[in-house]
FINU-504915 format. One record per atom (N, C-alpha, C, O): residue in one letter; x, y, z; atom name. Coordinates in nm, 4 decimals, m for minus. Example, Ala and Ser with C-alpha at 12.3 -4.5 7.8 and 13.67 -1.06 7.14 Angstrom:
<atoms>
<atom res="a" px="1.3190" py="m0.5690" pz="0.7800" atom="N"/>
<atom res="a" px="1.2300" py="m0.4500" pz="0.7800" atom="CA"/>
<atom res="a" px="1.3200" py="m0.3300" pz="0.7800" atom="C"/>
<atom res="a" px="1.4236" py="m0.3319" pz="0.8465" atom="O"/>
<atom res="s" px="1.2850" py="m0.2250" pz="0.7080" atom="N"/>
<atom res="s" px="1.3670" py="m0.1060" pz="0.7140" atom="CA"/>
<atom res="s" px="1.2900" py="0.0030" pz="0.7870" atom="C"/>
<atom res="s" px="1.3409" py="0.1138" pz="0.8039" atom="O"/>
</atoms>
This chain:
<atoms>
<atom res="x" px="0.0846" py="m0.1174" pz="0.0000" atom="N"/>
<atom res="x" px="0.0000" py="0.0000" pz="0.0000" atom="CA"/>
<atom res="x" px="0.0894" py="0.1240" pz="0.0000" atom="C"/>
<atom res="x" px="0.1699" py="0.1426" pz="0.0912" atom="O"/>
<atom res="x" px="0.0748" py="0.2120" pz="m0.1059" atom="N"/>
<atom res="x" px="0.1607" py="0.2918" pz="m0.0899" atom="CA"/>
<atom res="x" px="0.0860" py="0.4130" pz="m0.0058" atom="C"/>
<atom res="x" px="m0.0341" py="0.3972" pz="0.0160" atom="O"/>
<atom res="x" px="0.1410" py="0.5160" pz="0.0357" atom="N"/>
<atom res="x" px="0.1362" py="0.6301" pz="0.1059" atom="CA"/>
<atom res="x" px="0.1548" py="0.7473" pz="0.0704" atom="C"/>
<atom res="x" px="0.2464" py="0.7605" pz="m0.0107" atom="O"/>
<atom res="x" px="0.0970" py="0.8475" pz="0.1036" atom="N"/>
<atom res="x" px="0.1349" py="1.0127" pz="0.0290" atom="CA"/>
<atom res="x" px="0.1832" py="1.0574" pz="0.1521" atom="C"/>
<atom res="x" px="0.1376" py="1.0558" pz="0.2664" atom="O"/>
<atom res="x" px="0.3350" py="1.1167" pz="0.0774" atom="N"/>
<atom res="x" px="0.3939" py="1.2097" pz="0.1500" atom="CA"/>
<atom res="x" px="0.4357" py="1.3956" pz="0.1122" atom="C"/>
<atom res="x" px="0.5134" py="1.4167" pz="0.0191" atom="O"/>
<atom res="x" px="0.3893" py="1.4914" pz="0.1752" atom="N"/>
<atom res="x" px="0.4192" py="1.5966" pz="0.1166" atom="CA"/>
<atom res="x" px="0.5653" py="1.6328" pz="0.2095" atom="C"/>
<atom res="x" px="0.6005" py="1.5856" pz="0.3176" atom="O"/>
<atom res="x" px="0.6326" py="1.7347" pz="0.1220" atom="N"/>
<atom res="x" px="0.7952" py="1.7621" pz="0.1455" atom="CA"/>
<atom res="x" px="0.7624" py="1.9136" pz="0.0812" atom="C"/>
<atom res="x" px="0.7143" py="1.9193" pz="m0.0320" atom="O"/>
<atom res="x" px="0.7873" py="2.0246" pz="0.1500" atom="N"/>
<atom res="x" px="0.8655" py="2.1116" pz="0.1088" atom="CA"/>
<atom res="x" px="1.0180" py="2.1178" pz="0.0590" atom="C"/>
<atom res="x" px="1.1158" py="2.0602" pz="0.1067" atom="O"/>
<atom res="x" px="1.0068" py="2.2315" pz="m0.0853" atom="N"/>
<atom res="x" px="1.1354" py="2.2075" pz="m0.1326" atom="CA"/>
<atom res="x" px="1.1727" py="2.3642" pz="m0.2198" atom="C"/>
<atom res="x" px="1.0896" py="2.3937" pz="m0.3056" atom="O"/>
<atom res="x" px="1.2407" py="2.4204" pz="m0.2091" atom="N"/>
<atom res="x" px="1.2251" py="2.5411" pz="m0.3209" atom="CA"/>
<atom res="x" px="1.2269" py="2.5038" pz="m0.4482" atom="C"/>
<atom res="x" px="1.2987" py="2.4165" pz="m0.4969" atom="O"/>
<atom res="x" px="1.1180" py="2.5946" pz="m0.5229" atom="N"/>
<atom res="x" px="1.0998" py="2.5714" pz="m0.7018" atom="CA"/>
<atom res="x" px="1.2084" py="2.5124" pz="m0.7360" atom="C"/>
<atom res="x" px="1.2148" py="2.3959" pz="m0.7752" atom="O"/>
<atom res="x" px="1.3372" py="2.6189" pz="m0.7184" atom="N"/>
<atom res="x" px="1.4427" py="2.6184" pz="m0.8273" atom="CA"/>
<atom res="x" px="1.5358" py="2.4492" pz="m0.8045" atom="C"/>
<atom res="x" px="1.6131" py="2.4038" pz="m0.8889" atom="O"/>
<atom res="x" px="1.5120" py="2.4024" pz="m0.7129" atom="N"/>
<atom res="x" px="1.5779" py="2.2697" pz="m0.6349" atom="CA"/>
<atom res="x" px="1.4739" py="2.1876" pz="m0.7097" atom="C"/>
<atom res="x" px="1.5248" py="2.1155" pz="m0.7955" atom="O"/>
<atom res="x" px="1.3314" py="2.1789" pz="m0.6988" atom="N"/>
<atom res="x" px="1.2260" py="2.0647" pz="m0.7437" atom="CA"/>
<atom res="x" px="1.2612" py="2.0742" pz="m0.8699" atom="C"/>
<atom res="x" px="1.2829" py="1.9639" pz="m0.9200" atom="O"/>
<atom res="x" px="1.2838" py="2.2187" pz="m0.9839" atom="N"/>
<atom res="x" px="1.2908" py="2.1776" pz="m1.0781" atom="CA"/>
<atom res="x" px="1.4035" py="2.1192" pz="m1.1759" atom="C"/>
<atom res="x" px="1.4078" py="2.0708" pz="m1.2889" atom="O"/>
<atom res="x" px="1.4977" py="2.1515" pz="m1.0658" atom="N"/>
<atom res="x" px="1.6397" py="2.0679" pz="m1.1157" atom="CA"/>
<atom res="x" px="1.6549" py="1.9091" pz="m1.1073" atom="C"/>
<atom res="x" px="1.7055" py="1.8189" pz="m1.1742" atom="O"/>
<atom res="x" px="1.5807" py="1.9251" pz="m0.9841" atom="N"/>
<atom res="x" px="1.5144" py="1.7968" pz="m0.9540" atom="CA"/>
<atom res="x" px="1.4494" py="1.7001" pz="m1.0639" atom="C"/>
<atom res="x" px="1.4982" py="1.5982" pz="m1.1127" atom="O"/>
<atom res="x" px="1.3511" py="1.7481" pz="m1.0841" atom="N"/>
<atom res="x" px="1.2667" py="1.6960" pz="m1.2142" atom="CA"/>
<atom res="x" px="1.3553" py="1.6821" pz="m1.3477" atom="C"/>
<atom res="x" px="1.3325" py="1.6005" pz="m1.4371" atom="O"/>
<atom res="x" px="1.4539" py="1.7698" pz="m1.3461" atom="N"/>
<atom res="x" px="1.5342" py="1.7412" pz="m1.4943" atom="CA"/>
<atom res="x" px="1.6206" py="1.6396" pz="m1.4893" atom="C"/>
<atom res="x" px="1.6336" py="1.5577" pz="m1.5803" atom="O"/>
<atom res="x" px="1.7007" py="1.6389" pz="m1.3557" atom="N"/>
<atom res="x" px="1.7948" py="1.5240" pz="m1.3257" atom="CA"/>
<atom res="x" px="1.6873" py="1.3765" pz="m1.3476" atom="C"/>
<atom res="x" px="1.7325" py="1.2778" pz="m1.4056" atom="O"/>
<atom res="x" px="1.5602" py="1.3787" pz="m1.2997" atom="N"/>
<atom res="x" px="1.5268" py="1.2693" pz="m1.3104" atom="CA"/>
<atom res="x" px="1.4991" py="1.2089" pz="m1.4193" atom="C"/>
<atom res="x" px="1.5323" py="1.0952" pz="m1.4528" atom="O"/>
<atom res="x" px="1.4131" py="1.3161" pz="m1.4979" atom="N"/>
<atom res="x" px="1.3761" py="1.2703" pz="m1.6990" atom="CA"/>
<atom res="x" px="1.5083" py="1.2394" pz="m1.7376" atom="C"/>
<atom res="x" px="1.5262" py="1.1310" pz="m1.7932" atom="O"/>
<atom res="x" px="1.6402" py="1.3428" pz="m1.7112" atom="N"/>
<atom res="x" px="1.7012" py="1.2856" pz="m1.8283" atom="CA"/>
<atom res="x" px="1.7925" py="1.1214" pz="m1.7514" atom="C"/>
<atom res="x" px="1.8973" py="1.0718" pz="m1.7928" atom="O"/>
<atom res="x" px="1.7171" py="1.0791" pz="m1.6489" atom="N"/>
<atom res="x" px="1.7503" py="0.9200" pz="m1.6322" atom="CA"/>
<atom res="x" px="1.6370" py="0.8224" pz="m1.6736" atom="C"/>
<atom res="x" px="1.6318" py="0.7103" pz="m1.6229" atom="O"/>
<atom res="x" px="1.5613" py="0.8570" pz="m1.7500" atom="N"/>
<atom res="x" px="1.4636" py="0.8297" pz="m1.7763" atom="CA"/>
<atom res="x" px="1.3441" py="0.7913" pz="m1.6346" atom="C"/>
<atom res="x" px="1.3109" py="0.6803" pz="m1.5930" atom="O"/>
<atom res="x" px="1.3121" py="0.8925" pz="m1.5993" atom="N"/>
<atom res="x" px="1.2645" py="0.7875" pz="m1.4430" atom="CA"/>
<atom res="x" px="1.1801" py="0.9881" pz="m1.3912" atom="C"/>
<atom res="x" px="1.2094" py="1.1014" pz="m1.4292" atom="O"/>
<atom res="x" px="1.0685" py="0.9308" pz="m1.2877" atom="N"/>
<atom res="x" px="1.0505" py="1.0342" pz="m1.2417" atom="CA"/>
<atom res="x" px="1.1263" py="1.1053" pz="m1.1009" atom="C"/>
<atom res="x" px="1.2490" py="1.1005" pz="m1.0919" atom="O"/>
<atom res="x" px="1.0497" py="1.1657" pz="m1.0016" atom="N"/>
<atom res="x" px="1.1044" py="1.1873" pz="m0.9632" atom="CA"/>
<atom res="x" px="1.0578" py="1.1472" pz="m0.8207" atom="C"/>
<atom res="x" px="1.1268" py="1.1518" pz="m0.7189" atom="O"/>
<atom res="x" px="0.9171" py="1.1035" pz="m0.8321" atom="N"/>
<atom res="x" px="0.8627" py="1.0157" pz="m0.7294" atom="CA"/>
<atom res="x" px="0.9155" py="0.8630" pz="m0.6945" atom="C"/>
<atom res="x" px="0.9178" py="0.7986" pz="m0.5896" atom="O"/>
<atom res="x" px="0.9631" py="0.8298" pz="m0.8502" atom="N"/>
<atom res="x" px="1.0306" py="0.6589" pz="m0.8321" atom="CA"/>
<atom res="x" px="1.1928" py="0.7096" pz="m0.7340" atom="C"/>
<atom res="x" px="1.2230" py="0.6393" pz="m0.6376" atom="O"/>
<atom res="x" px="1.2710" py="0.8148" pz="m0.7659" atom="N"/>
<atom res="x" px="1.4064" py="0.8167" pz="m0.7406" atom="CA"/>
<atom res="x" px="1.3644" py="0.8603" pz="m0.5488" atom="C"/>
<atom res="x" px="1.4219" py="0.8047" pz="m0.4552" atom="O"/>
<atom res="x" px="1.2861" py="0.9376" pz="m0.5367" atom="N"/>
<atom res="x" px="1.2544" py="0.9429" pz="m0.3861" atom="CA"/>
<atom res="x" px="1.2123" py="0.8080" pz="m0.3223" atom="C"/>
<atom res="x" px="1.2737" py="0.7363" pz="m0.2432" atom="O"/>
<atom res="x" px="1.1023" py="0.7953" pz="m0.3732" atom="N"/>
<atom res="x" px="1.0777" py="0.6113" pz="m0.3180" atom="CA"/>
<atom res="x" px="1.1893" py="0.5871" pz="m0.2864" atom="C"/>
<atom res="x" px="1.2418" py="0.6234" pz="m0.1811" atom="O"/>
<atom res="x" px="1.2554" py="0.5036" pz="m0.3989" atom="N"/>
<atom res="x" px="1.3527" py="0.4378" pz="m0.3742" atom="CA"/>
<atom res="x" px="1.4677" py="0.4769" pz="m0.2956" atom="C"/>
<atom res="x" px="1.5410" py="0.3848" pz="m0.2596" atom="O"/>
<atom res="x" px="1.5055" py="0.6221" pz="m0.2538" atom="N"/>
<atom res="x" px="1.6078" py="0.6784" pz="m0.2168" atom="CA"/>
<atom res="x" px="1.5044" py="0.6240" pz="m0.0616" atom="C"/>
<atom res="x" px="1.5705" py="0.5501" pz="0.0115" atom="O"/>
<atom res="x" px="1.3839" py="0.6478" pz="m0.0191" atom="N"/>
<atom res="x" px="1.3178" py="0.6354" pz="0.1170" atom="CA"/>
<atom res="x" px="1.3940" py="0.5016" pz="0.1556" atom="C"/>
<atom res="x" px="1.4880" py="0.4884" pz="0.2339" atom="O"/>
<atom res="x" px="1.3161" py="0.3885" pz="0.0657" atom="N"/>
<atom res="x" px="1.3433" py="0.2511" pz="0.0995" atom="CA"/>
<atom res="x" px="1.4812" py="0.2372" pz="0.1170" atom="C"/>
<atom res="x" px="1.5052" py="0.2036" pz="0.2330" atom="O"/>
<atom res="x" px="1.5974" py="0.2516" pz="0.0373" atom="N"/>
<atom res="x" px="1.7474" py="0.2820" pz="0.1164" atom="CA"/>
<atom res="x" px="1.7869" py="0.2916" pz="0.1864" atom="C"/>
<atom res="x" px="1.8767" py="0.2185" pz="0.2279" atom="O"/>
<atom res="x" px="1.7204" py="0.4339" pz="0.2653" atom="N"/>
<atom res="x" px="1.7442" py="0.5227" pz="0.3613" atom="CA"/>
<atom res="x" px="1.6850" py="0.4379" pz="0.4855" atom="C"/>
<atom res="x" px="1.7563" py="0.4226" pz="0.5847" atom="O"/>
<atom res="x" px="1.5537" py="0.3822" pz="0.4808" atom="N"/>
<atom res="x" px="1.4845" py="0.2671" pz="0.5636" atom="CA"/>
<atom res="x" px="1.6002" py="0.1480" pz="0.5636" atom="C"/>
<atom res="x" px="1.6646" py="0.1355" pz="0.6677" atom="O"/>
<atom res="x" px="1.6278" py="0.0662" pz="0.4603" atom="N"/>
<atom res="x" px="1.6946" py="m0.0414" pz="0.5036" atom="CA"/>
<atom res="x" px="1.8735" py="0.0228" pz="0.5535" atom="C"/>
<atom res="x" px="1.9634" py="m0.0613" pz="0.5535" atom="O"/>
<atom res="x" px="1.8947" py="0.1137" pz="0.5773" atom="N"/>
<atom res="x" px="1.9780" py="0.1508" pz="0.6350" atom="CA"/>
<atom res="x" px="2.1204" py="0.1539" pz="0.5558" atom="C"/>
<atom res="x" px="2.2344" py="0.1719" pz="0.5985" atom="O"/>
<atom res="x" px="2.0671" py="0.1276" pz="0.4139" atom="N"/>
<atom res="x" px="2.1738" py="0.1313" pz="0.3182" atom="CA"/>
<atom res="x" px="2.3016" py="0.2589" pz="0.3727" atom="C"/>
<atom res="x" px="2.2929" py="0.3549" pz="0.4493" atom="O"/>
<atom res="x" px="2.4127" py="0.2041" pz="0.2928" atom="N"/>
<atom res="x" px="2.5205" py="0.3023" pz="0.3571" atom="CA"/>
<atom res="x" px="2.5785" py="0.3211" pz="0.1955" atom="C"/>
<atom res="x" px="2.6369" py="0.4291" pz="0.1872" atom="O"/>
<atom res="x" px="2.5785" py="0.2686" pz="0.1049" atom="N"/>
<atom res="x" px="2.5969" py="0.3047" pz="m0.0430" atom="CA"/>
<atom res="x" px="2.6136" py="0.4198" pz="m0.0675" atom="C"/>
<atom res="x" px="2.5204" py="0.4880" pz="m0.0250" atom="O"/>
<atom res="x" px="2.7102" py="0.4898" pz="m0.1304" atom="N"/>
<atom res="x" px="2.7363" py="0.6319" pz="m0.1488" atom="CA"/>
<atom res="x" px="2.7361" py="0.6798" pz="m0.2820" atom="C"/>
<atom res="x" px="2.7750" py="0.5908" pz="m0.3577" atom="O"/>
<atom res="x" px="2.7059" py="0.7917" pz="m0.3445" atom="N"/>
<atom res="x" px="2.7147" py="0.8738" pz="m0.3978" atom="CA"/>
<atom res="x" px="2.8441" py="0.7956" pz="m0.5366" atom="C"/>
<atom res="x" px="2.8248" py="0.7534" pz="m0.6507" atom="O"/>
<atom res="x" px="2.9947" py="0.8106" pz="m0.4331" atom="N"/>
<atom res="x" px="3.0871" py="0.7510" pz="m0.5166" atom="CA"/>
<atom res="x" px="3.0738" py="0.6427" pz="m0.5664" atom="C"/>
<atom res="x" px="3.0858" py="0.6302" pz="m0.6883" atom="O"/>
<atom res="x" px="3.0465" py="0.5402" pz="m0.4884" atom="N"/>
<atom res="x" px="3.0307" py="0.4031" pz="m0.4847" atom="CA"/>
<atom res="x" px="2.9591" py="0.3957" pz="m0.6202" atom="C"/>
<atom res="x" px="2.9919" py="0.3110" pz="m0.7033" atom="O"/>
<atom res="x" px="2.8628" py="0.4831" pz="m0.6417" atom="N"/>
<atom res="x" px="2.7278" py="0.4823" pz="m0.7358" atom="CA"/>
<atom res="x" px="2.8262" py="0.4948" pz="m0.8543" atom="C"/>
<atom res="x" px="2.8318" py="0.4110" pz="m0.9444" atom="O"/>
<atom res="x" px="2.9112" py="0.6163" pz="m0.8472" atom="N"/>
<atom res="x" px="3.0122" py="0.6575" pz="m0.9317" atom="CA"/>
<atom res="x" px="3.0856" py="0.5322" pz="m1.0089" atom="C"/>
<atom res="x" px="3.0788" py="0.5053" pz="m1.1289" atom="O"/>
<atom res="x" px="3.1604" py="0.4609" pz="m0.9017" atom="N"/>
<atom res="x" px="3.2447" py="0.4035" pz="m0.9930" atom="CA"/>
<atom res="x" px="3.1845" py="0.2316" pz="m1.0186" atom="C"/>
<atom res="x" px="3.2599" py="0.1357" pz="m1.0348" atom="O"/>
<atom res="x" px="3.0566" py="0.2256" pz="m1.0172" atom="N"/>
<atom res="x" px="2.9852" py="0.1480" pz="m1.0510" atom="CA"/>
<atom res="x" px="2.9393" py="0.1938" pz="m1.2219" atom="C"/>
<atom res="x" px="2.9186" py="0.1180" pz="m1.3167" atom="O"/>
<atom res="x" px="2.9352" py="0.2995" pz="m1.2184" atom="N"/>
<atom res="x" px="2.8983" py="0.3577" pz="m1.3504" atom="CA"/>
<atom res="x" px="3.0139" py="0.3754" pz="m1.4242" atom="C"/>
<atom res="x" px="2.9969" py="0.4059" pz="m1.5422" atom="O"/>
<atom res="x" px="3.1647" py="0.3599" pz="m1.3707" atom="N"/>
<atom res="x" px="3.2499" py="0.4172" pz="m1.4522" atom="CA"/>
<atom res="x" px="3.3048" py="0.2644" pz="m1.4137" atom="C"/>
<atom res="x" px="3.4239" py="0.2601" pz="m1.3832" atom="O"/>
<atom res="x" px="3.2284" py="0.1341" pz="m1.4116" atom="N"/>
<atom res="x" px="3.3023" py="m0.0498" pz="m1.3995" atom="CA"/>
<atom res="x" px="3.3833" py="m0.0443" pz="m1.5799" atom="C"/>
<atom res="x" px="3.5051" py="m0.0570" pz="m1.5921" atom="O"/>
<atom res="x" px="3.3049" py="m0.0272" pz="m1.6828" atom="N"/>
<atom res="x" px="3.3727" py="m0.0528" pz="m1.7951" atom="CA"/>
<atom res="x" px="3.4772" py="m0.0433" pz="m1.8124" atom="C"/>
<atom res="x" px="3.5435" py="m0.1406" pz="m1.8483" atom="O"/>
<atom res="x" px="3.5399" py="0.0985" pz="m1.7900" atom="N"/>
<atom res="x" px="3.6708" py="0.1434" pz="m1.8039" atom="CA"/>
<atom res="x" px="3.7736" py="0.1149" pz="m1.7655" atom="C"/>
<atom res="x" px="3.7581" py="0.1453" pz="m1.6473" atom="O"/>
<atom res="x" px="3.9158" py="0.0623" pz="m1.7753" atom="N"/>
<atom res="x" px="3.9987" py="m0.0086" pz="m1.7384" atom="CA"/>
<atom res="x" px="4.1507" py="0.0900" pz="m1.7706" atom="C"/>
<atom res="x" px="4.1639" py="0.1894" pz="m1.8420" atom="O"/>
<atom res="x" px="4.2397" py="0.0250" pz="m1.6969" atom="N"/>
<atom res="x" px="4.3778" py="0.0416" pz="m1.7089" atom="CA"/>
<atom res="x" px="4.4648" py="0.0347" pz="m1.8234" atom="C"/>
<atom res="x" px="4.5813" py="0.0726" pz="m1.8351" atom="O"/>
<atom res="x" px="4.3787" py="m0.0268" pz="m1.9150" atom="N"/>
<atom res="x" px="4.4567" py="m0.0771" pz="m2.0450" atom="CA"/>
<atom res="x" px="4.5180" py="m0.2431" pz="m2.0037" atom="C"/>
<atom res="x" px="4.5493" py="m0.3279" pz="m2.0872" atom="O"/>
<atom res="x" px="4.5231" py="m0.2566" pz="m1.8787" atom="N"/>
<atom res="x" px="4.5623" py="m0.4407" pz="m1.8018" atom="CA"/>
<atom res="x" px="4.6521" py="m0.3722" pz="m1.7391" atom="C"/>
<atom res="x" px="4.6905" py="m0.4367" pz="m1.6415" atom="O"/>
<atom res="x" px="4.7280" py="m0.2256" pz="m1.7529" atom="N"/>
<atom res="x" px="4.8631" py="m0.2580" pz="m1.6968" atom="CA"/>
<atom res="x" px="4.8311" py="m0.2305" pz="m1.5089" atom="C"/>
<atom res="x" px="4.7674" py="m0.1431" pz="m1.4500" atom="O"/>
<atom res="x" px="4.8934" py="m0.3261" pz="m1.4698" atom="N"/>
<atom res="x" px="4.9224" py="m0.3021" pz="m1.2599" atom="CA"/>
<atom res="x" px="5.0255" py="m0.1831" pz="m1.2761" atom="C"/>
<atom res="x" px="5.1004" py="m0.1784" pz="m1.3737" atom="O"/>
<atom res="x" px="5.0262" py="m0.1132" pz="m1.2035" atom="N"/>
<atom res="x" px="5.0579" py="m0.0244" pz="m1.1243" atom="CA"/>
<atom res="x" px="5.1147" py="m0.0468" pz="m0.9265" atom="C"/>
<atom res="x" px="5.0448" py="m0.0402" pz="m0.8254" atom="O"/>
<atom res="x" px="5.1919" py="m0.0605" pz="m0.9344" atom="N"/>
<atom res="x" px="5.2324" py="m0.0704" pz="m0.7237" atom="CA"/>
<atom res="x" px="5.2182" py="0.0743" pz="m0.6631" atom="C"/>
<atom res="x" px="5.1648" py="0.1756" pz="m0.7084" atom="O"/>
<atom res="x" px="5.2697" py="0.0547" pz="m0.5713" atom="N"/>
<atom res="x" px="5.1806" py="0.1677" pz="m0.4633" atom="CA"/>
<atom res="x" px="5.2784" py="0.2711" pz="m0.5284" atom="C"/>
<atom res="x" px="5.2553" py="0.3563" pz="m0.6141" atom="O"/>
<atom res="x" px="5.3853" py="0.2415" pz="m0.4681" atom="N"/>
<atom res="x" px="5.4985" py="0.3587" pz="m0.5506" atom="CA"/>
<atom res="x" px="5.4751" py="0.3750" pz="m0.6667" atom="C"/>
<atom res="x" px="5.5496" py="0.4717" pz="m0.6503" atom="O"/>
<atom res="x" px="5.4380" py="0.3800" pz="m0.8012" atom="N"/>
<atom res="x" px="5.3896" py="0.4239" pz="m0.9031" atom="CA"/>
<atom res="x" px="5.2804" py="0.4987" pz="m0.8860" atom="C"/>
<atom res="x" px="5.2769" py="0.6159" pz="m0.9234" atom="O"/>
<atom res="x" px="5.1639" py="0.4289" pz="m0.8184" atom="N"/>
<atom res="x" px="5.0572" py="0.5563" pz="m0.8135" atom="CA"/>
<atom res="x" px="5.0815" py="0.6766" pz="m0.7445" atom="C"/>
<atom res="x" px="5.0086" py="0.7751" pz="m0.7555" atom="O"/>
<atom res="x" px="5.1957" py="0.6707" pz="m0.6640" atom="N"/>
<atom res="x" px="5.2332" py="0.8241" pz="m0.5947" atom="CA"/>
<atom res="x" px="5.3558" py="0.8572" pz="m0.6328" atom="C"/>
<atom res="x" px="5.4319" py="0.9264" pz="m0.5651" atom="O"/>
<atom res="x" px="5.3844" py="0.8035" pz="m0.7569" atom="N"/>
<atom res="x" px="5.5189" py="0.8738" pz="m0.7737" atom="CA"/>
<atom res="x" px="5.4722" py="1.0489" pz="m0.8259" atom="C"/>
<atom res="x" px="5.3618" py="1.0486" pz="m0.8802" atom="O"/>
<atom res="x" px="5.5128" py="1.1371" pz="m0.8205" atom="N"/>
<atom res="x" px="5.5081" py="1.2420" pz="m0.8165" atom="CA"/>
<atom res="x" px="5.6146" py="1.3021" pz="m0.9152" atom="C"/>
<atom res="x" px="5.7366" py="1.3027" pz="m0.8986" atom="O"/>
<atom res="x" px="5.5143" py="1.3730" pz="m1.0648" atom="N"/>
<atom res="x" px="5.6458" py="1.3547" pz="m1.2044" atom="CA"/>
<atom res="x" px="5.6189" py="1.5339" pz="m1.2136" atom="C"/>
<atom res="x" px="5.6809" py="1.6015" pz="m1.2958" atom="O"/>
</atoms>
């Protein structure tokens, strides 16, 4: 059973809001839901996490790298 919830929000925030959501194809009631239910199961998933889930394709080319290489400083 779902439930109505009202939220204050300023225009200029709801309607950025609303654009971020179309152009994921999705509204903006599904991305709240779902952000609720998250937030309920106590998800700890971040922002980045989301990030480099979206950026899995991309690779190194194969090559390893050691610690000293990633901080070498050129």
């Amino acid at each position: 059973m779902l439930k109505n919830v009202t939220f204050s929000v300023e225009n200029e925030v709801l309607d950025s809001a609303r654009e971020a959501a179309r152009r994921q194809n999705s509204t903006l009631n599904e991305l709240v839901r779902g952000w609720i239910a998250d937030y309920a199961r106590g998800s700890k998933r971040s922002h980045i996490e989301d990030l480099f889930d979206s950026l899995g394709h991309l690779s190194a080319g194969g090559q390893k790298f050691t610690r000293e290489e990633m901080n070498e400083r050129r």
